[in-house]
C-alpha positions as CSV (number, residue, x, y, z in Angstrom):
1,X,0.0,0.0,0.0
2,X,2.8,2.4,1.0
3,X,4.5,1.6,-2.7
4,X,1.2,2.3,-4.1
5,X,0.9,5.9,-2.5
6,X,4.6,6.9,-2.9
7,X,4.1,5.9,-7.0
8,X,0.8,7.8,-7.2
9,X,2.6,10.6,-5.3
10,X,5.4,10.4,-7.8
11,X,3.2,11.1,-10.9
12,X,1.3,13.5,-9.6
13,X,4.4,15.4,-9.4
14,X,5.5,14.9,-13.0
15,X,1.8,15.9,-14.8
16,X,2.6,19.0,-12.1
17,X,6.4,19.4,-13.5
18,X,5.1,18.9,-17.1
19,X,2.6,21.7,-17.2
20,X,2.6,24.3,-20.1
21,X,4.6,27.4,-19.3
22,X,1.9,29.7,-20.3
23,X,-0.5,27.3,-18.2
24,X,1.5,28.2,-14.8
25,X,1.6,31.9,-15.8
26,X,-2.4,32.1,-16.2
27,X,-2.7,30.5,-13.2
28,X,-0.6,33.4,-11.4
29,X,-2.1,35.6,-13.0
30,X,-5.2,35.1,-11.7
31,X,-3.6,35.3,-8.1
32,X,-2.2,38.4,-8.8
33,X,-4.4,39.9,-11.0
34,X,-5.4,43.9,-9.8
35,X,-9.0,44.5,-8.1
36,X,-11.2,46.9,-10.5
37,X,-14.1,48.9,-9.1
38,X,-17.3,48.2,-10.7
39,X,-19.9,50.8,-11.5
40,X,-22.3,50.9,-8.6
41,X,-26.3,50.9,-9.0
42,X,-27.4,51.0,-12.8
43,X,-24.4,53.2,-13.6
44,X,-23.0,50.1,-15.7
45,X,-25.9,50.5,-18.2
46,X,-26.9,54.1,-18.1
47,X,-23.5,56.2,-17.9
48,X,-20.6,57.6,-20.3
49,X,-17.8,56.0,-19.1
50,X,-14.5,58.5,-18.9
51,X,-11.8,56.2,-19.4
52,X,-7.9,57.6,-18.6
53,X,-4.8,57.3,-20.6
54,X,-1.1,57.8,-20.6
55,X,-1.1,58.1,-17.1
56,X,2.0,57.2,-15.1
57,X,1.7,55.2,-11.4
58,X,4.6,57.9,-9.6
59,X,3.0,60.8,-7.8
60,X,4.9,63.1,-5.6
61,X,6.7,66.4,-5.7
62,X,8.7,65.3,-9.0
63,X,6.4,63.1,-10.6
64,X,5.0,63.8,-13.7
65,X,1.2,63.4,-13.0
66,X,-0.6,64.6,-16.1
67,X,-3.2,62.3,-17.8
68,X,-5.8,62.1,-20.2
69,X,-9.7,61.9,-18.8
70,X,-11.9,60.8,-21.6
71,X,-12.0,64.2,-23.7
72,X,-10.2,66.2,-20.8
73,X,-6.4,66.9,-20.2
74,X,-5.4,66.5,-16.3
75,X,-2.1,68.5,-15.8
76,X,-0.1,71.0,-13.3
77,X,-0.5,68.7,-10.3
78,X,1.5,70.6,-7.7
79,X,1.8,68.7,-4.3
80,X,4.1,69.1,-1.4
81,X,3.0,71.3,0.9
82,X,1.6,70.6,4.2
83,X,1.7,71.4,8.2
84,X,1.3,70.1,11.4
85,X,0.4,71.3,14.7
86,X,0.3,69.1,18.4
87,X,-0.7,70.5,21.9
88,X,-0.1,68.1,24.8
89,X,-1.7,69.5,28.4
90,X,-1.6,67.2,31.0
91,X,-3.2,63.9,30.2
92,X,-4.9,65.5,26.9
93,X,-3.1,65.9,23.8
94,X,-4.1,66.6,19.9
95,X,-2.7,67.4,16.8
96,X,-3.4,68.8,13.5
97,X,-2.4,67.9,10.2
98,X,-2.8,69.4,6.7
99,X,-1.9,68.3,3.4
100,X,-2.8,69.2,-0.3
101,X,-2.6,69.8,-3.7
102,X,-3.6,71.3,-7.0
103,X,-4.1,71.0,-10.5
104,X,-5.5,72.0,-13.7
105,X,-8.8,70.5,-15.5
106,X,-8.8,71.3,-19.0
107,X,-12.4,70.7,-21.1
108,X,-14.2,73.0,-22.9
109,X,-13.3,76.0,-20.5
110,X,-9.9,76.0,-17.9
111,X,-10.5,74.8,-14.2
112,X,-8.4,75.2,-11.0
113,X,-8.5,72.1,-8.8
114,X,-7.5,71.7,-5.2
115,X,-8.0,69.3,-2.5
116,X,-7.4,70.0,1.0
117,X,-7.2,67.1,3.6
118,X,-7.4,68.0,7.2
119,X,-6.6,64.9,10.0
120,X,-7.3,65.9,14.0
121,X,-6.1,63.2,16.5
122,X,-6.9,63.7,20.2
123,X,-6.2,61.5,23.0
124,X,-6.9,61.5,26.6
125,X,-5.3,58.9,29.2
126,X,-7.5,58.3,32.3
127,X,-6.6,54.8,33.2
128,X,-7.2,54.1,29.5
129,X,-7.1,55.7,26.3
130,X,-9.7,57.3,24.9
131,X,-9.1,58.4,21.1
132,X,-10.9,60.4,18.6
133,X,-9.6,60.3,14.7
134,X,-11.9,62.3,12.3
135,X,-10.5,63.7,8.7
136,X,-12.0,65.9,6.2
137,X,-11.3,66.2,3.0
138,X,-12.5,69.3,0.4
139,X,-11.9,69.8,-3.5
140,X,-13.1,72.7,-5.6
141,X,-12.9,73.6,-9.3
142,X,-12.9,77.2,-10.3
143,X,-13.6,78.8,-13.3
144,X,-13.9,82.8,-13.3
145,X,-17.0,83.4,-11.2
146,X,-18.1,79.4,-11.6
147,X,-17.0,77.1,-8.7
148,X,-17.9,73.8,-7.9
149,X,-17.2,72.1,-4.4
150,X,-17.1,68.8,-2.5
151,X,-17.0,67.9,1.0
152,X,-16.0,65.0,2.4
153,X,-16.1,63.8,6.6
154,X,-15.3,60.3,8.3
155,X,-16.2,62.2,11.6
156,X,-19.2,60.1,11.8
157,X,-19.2,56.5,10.2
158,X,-19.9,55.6,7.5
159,X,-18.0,57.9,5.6
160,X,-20.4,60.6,4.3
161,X,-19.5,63.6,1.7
162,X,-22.0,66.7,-0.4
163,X,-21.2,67.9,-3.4
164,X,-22.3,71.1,-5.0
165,X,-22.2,71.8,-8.5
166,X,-24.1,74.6,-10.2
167,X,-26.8,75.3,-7.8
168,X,-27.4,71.3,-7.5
169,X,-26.2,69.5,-4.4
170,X,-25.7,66.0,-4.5
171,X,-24.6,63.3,-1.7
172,X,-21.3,61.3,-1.8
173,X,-20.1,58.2,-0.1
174,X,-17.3,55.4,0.1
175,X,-16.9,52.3,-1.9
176,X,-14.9,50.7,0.7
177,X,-12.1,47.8,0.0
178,X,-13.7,45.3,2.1
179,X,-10.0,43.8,3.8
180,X,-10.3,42.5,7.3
181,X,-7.7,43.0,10.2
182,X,-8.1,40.5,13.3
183,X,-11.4,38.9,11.5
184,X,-13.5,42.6,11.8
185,X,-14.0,44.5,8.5
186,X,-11.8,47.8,8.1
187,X,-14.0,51.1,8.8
188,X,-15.0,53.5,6.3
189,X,-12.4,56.6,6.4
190,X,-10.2,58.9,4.2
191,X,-7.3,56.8,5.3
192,X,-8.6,53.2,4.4
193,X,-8.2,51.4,1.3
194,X,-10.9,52.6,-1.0
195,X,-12.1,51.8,-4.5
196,X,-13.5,54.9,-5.1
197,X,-16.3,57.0,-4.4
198,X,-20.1,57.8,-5.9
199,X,-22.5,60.2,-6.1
200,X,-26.2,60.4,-5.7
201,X,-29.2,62.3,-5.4
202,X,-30.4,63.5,-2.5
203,X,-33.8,61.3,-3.3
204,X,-31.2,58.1,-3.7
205,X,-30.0,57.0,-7.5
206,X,-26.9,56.7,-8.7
207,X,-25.8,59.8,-11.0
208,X,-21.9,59.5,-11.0
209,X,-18.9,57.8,-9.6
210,X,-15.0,57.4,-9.9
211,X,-12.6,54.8,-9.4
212,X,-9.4,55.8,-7.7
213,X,-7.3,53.1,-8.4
214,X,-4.3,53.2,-10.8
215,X,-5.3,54.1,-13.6
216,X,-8.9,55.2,-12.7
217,X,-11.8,55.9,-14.3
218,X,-15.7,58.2,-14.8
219,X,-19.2,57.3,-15.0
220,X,-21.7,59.8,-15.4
221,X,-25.1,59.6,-15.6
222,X,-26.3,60.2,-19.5
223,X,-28.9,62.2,-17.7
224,X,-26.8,64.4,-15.9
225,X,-27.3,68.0,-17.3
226,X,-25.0,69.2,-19.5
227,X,-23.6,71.9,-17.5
228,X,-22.7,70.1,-14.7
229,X,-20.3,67.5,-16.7
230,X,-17.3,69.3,-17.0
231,X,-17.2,70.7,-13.2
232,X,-18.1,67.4,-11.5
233,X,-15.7,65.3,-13.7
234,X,-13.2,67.8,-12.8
235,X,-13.8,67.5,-8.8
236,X,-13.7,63.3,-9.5
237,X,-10.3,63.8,-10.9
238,X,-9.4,65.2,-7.9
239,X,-10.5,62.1,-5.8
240,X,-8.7,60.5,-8.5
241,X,-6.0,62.5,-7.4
242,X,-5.9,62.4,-4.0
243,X,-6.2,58.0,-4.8
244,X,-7.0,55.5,-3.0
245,X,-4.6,55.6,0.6
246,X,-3.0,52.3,2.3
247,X,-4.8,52.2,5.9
248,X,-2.0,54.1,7.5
């Protein structure tokens, strides 16, 4: 019996050594193969889809960032500025950190993008500690008189955001990477992994989204009005922009 196993052992191993090349790479390739974000609600069937090229994966101070966005040019994306400020009195302590960037959203008219995020830690030890994390992150796209704005909190949970574009004010939430730490599912914030983001009516229905991972990506409702298009893509790229964080 032991002869028997050790032989069927054996040529299990040589049909395994004897595998196609290209067989084995397919096979890792669906290990390894990057998550995509699909489009939430009935977006899949009822948006334009912005898709983006020639966009490189580096960011930072040096990096060349500039991309296309479906029929719009992302470029100028200047980052590197930031400040901190901490306060420690007794058993209290807080701090406050900002970071941000800006860029340009060219379409039919010339926007200035800019994204602020704003983190406040505070911690107080009375035999335990008692934390409190909330972010907040804002974008806004200008154009001469014409601005368009979106506001995103983690203050309370789940993450919740507004938008406001041309008079209209829509409501924005997360699209959460669902990875699990300890067996609990990772909270909503502007520090967790993320897919992306969408945006719907303040009666419920889905009217736009984005995808923030590399390389990203636009629905918009084909019922969107016209007007409100090239401003809301261009507060998306941002998002885009800003991507789509680690968890630390």
């Amino acid at each position: 019996m032991k002869k028997l196993r050790a032989l069927h052992s054996a040529r299990l191993q040589q049909r395994w050594l004897a595998l196609p090349m290209t067989a084995l790479l397919a096979l890792t390739g669906c290990v390894t193969a990057p998550t995509r974000m699909a489009a939430p609600g009935d977006l899949a069937s009822t948006a334009e889809v912005l898709e983006v090229s020639a966009r490189a994966k580096g960011t930072g101070l040096f990096a060349a960032e500039d991309f296309q966005l479906g029929p719009y040019q992302v470029s100028h994306v200047k980052r590197g500025w930031s400040s901190s400020e901490s306060m420690t009195l007794g058993l209290f302590s807080s701090k406050t950190h900002k970071q941000g960037f800006q860029y340009r959203f060219k379409g039919q008219r010339d926007w200035d993008g800019s994204c602020e995020y704003r983190a406040k830690e505070r911690d107080l030890k009375i035999g335990v500690l008692l934390e409190s994390r909330k972010a907040t992150l804002s974008c806004s796209c200008q154009h001469g008189d014409q601005d368009a704005r979106l506001e995103l909190k983690d203050e309370w949970k789940p993450l919740e955001g507004r938008m406001q574009v041309g008079g209209a004010e829509y409501r924005m939430s997360q699209i959460a990477e669902r990875r699990s730490q300890n067996g609990m599912v990772v909270e909503q914030s502007l520090r967790s992994p993320a897919l992306g983001y969408r945006v719907d009516s303040l009666r419920g229905g889905s009217l736009a989204a984005v995808e923030v991972l590399h390389p990203g990506r636009i629905w918009q409702h084909r019922q969107l009005p016209a007007e409100q298009r090239e401003p809301m893509a261009c507060l998306l790229a941002g998002l885009m922009l800003y991507g789509p964080q680690d968890g630390h």
